[in-house]
PDB file of N, CA, C and O in Angstrom:
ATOM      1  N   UNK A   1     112.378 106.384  95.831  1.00  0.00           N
ATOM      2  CA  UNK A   1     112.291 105.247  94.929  1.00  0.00           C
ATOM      3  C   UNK A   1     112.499 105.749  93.503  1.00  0.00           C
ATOM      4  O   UNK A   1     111.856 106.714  93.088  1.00  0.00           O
ATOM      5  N   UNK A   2     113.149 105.280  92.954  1.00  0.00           N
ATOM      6  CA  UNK A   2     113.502 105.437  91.141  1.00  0.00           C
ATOM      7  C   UNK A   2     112.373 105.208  90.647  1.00  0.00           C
ATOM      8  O   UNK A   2     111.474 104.541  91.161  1.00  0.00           O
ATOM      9  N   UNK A   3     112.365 105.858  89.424  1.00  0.00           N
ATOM     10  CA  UNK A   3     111.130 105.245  88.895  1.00  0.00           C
ATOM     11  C   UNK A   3     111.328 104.119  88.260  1.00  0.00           C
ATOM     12  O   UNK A   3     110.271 103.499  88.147  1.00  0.00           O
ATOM     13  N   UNK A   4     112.502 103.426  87.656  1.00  0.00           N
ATOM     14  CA  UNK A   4     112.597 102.265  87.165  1.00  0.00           C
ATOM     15  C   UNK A   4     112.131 101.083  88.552  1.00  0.00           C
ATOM     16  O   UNK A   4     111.743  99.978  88.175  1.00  0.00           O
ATOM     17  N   UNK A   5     112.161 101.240  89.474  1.00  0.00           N
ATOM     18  CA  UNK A   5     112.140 100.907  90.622  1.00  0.00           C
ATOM     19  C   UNK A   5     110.497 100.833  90.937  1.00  0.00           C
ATOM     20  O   UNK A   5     110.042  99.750  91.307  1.00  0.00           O
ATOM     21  N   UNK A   6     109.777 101.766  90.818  1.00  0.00           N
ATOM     22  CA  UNK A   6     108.236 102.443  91.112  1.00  0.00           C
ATOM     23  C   UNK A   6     107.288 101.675  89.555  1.00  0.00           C
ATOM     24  O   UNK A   6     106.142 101.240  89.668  1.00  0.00           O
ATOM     25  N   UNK A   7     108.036 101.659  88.273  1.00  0.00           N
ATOM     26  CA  UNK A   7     107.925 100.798  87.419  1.00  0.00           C
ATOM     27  C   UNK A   7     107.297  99.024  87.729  1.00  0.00           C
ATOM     28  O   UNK A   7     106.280  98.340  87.848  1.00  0.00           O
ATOM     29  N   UNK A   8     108.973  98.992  87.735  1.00  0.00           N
ATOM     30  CA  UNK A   8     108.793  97.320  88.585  1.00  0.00           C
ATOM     31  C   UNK A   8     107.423  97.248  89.333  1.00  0.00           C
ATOM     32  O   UNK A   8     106.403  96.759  88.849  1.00  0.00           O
ATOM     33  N   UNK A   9     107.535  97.799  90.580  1.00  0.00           N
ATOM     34  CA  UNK A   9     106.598  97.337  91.524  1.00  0.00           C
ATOM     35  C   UNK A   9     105.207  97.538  90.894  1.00  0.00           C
ATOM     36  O   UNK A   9     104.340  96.721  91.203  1.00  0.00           O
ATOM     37  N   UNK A  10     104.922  98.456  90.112  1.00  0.00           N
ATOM     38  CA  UNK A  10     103.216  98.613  89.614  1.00  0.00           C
ATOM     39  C   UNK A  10     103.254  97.699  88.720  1.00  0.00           C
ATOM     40  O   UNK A  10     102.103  97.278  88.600  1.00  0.00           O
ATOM     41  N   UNK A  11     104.054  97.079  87.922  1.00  0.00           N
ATOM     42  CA  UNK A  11     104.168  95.694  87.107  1.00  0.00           C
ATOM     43  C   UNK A  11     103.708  94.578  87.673  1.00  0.00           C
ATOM     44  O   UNK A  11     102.840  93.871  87.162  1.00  0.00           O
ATOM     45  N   UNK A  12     104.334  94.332  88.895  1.00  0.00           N
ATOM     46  CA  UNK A  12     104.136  93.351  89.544  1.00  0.00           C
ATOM     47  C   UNK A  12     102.823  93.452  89.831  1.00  0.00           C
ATOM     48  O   UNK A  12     101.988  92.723  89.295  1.00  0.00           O
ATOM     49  N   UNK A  13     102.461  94.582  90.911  1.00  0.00           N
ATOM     50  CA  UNK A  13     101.205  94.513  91.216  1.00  0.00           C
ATOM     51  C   UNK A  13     100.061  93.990  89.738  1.00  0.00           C
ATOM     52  O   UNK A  13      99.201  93.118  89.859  1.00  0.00           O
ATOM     53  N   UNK A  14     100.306  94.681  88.567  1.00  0.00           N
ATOM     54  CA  UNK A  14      99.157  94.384  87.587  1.00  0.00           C
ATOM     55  C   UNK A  14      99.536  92.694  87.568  1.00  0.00           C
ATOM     56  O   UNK A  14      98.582  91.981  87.256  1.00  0.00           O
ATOM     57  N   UNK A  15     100.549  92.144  87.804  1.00  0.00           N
ATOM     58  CA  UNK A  15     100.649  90.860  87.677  1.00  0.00           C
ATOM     59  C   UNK A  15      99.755  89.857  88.454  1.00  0.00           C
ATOM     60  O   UNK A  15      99.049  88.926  88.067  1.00  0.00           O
ATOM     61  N   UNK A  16     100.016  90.343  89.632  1.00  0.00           N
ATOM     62  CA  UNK A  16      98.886  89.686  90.854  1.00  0.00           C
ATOM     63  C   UNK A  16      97.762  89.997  90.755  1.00  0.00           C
ATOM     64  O   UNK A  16      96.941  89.520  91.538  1.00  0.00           O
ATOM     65  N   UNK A  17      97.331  91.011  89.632  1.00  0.00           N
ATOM     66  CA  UNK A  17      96.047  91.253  90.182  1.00  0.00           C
ATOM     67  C   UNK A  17      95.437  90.261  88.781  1.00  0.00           C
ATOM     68  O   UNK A  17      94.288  89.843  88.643  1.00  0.00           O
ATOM     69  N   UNK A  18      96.779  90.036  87.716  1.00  0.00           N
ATOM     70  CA  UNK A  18      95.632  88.867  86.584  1.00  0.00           C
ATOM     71  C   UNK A  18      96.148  87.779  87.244  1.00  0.00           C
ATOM     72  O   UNK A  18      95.538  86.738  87.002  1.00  0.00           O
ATOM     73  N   UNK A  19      96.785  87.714  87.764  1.00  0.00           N
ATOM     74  CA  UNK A  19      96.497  85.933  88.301  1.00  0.00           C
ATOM     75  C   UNK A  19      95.425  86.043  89.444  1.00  0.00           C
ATOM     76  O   UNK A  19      94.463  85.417  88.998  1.00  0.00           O
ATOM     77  N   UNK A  20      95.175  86.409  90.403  1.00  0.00           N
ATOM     78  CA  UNK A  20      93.776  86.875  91.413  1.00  0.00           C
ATOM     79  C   UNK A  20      92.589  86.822  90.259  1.00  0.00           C
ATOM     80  O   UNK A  20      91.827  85.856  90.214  1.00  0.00           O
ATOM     81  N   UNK A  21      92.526  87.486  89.702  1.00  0.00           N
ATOM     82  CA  UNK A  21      91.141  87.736  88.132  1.00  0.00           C
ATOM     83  C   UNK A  21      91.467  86.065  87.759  1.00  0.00           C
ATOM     84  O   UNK A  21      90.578  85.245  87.989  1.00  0.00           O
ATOM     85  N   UNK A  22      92.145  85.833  87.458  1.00  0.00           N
ATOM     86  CA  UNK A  22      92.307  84.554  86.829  1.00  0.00           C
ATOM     87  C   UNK A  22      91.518  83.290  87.618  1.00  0.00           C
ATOM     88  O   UNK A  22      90.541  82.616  87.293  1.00  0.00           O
ATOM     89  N   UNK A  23      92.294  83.281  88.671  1.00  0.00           N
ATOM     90  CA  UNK A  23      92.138  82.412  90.037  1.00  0.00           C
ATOM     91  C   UNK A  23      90.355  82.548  90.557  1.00  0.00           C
ATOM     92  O   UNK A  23      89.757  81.603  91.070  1.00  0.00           O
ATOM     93  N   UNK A  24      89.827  83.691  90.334  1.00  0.00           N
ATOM     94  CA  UNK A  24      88.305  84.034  91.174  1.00  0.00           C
ATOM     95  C   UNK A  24      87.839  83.436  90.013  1.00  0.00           C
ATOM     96  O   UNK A  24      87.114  82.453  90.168  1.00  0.00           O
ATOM     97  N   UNK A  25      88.228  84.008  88.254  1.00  0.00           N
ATOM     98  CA  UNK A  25      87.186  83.698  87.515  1.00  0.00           C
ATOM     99  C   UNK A  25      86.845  82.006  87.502  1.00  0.00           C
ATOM    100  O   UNK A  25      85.715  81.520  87.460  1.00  0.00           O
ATOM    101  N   UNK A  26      87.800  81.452  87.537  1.00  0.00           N
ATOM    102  CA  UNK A  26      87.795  79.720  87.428  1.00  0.00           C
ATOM    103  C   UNK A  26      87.423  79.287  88.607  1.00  0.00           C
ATOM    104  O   UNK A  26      87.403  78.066  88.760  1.00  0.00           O
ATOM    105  N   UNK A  27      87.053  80.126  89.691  1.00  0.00           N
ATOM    106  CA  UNK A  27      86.282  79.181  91.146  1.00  0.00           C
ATOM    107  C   UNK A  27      84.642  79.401  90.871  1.00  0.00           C
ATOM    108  O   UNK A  27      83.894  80.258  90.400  1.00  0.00           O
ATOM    109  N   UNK A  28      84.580  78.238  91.393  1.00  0.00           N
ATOM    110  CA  UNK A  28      82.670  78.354  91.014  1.00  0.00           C
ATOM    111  C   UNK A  28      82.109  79.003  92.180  1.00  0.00           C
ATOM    112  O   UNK A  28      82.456  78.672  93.314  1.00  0.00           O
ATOM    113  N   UNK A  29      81.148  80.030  91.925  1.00  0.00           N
ATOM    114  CA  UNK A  29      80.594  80.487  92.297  1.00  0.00           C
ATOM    115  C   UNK A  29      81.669  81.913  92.788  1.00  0.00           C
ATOM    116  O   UNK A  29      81.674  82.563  93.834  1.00  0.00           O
ATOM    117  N   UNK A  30      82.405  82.014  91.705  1.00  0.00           N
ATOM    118  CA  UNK A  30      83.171  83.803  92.003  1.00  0.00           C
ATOM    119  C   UNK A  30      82.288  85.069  92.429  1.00  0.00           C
ATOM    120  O   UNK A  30      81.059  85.122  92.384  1.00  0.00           O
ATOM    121  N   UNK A  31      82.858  85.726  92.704  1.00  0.00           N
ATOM    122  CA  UNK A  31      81.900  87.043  93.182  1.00  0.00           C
ATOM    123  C   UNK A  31      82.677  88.244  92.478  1.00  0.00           C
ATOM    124  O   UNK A  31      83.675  88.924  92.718  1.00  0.00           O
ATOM    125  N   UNK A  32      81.429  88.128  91.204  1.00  0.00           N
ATOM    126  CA  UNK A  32      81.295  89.248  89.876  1.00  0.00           C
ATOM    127  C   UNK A  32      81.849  90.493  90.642  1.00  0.00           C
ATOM    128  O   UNK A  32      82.968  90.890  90.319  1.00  0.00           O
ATOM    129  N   UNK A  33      81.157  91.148  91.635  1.00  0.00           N
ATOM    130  CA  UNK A  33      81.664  92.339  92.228  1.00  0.00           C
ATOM    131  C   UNK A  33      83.225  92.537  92.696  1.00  0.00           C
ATOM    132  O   UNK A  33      83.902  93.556  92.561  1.00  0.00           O
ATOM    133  N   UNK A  34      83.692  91.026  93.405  1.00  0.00           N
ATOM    134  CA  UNK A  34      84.960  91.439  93.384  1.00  0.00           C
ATOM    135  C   UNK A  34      85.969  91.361  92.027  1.00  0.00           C
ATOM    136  O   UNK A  34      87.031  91.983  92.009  1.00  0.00           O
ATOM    137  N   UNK A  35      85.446  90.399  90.719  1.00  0.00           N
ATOM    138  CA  UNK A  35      86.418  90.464  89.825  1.00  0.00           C
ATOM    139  C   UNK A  35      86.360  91.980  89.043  1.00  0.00           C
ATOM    140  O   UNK A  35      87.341  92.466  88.479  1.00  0.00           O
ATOM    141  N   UNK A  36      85.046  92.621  89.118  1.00  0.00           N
ATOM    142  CA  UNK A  36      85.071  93.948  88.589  1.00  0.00           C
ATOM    143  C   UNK A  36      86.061  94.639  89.276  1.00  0.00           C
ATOM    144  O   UNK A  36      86.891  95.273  88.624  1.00  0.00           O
ATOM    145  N   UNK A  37      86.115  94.615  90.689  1.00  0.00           N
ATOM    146  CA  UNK A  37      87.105  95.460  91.595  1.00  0.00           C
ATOM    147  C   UNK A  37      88.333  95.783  90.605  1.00  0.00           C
ATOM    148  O   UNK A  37      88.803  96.709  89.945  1.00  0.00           O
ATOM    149  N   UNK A  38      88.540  94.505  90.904  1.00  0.00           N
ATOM    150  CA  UNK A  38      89.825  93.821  90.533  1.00  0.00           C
ATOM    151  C   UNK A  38      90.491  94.451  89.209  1.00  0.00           C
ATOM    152  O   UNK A  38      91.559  95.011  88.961  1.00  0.00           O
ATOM    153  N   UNK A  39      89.265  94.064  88.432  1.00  0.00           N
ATOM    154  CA  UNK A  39      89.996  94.287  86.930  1.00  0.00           C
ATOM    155  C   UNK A  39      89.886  95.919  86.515  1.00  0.00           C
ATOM    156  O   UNK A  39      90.341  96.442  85.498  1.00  0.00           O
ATOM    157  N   UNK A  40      88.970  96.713  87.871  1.00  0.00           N
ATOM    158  CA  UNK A  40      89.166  98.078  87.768  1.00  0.00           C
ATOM    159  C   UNK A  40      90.279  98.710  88.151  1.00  0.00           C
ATOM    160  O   UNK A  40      90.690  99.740  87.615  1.00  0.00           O
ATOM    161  N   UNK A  41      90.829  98.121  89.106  1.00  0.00           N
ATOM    162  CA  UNK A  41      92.393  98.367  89.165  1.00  0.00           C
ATOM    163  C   UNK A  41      93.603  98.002  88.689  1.00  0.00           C
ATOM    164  O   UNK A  41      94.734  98.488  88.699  1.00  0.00           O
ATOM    165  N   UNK A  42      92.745  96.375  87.988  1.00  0.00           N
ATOM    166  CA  UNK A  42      94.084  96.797  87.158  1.00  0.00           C
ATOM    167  C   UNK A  42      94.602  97.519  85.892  1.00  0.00           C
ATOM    168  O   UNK A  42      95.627  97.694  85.234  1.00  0.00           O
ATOM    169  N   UNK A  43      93.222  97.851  85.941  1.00  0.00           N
ATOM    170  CA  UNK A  43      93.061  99.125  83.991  1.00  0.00           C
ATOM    171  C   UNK A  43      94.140 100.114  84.746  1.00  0.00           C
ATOM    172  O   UNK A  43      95.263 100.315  84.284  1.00  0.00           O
ATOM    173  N   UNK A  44      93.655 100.709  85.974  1.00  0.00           N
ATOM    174  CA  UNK A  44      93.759 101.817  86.887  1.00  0.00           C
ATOM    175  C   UNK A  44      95.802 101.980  86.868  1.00  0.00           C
ATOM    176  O   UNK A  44      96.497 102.995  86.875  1.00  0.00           O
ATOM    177  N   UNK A  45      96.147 100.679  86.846  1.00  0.00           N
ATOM    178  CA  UNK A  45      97.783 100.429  87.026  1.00  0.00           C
ATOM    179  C   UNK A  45      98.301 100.645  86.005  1.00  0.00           C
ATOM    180  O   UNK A  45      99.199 101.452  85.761  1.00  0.00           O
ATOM    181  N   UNK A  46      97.584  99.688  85.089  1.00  0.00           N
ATOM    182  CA  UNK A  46      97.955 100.237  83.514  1.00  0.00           C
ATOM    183  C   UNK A  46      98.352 101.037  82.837  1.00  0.00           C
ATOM    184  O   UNK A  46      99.271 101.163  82.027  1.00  0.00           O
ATOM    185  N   UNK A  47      97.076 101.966  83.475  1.00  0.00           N
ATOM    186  CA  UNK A  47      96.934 103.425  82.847  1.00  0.00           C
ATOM    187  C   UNK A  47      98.217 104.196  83.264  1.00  0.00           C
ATOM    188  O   UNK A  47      98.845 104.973  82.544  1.00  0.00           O
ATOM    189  N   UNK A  48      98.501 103.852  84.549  1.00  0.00           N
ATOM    190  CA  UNK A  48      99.699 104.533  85.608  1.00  0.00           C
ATOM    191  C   UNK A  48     101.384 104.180  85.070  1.00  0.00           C
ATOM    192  O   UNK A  48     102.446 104.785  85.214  1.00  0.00           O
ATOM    193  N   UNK A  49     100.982 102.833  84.364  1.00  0.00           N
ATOM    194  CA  UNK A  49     102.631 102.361  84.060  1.00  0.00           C
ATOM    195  C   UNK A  49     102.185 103.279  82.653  1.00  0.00           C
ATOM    196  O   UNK A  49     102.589 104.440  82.586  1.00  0.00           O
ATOM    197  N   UNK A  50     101.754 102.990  82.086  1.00  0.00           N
ATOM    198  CA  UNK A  50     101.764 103.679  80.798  1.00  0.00           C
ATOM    199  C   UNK A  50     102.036 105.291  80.848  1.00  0.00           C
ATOM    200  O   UNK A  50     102.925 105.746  80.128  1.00  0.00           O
ATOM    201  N   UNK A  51     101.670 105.708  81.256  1.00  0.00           N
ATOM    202  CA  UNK A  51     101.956 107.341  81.979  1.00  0.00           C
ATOM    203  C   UNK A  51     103.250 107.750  82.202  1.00  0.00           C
ATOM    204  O   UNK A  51     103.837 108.815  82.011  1.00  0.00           O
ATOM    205  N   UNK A  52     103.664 106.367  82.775  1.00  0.00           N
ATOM    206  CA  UNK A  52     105.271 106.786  83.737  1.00  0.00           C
ATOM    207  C   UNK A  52     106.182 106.553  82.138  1.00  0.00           C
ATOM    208  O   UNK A  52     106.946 107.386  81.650  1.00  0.00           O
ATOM    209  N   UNK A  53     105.803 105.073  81.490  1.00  0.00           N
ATOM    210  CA  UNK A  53     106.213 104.981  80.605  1.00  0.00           C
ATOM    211  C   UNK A  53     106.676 106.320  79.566  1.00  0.00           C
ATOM    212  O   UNK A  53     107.679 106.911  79.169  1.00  0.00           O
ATOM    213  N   UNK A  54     105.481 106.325  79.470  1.00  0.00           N
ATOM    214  CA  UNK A  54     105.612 107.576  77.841  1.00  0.00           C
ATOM    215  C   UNK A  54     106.847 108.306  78.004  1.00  0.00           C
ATOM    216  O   UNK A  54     107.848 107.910  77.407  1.00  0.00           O
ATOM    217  N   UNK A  55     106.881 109.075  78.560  1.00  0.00           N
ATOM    218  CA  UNK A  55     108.140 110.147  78.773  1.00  0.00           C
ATOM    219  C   UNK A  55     109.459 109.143  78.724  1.00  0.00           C
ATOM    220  O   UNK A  55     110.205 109.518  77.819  1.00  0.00           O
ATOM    221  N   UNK A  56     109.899 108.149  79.320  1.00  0.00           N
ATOM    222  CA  UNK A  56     110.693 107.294  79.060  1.00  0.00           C
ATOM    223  C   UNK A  56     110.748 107.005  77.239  1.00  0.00           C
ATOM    224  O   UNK A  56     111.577 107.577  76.532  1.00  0.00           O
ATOM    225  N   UNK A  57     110.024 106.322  76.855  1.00  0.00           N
ATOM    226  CA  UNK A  57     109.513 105.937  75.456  1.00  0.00           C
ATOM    227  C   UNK A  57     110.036 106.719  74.531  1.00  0.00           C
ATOM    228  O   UNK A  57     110.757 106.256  73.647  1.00  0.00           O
ATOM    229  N   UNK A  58     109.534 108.865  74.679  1.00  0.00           N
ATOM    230  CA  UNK A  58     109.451 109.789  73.508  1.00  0.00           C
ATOM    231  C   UNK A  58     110.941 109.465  73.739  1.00  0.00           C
ATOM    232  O   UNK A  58     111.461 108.982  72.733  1.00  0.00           O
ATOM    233  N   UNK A  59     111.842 109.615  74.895  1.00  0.00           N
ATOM    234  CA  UNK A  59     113.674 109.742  74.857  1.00  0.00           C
ATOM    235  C   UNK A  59     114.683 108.575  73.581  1.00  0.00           C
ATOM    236  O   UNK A  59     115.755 108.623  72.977  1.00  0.00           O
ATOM    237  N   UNK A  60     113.911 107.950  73.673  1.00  0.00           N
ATOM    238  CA  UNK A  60     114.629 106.619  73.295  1.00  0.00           C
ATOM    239  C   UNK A  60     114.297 106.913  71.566  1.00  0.00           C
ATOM    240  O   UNK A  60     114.674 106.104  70.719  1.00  0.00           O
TER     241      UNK A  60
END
């Protein structure tokens, strides 16, 4: 897989995971433990696109 390719897909994923965060926080009676999950992975992706990023970034 390319990384422009490996890019994309961890994008997406952080995408689903704020609409999921989004979607739990606005149902009544959400379960705090799973939106923490949630929003711990998606720091976790973040951190990962940003990583892949940089080295891309210093070239340009």
């Amino acid at each position: 897989m390319s990384l422009s390719a490996h890019l994309a897909e961890l994008n997406e994923k952080h995408r689903f995971l704020e609409r999921r965060i989004a979607e739990e926080v606005g149902r009544p009676g959400s379960d705090d433990l799973e939106i923490r999950r949630m929003k711990q992975e998606k720091l976790k992706l973040k951190e990962e696109i940003a990583r892949l990023q940089a080295p891309i970034e210093t070239r340009h």
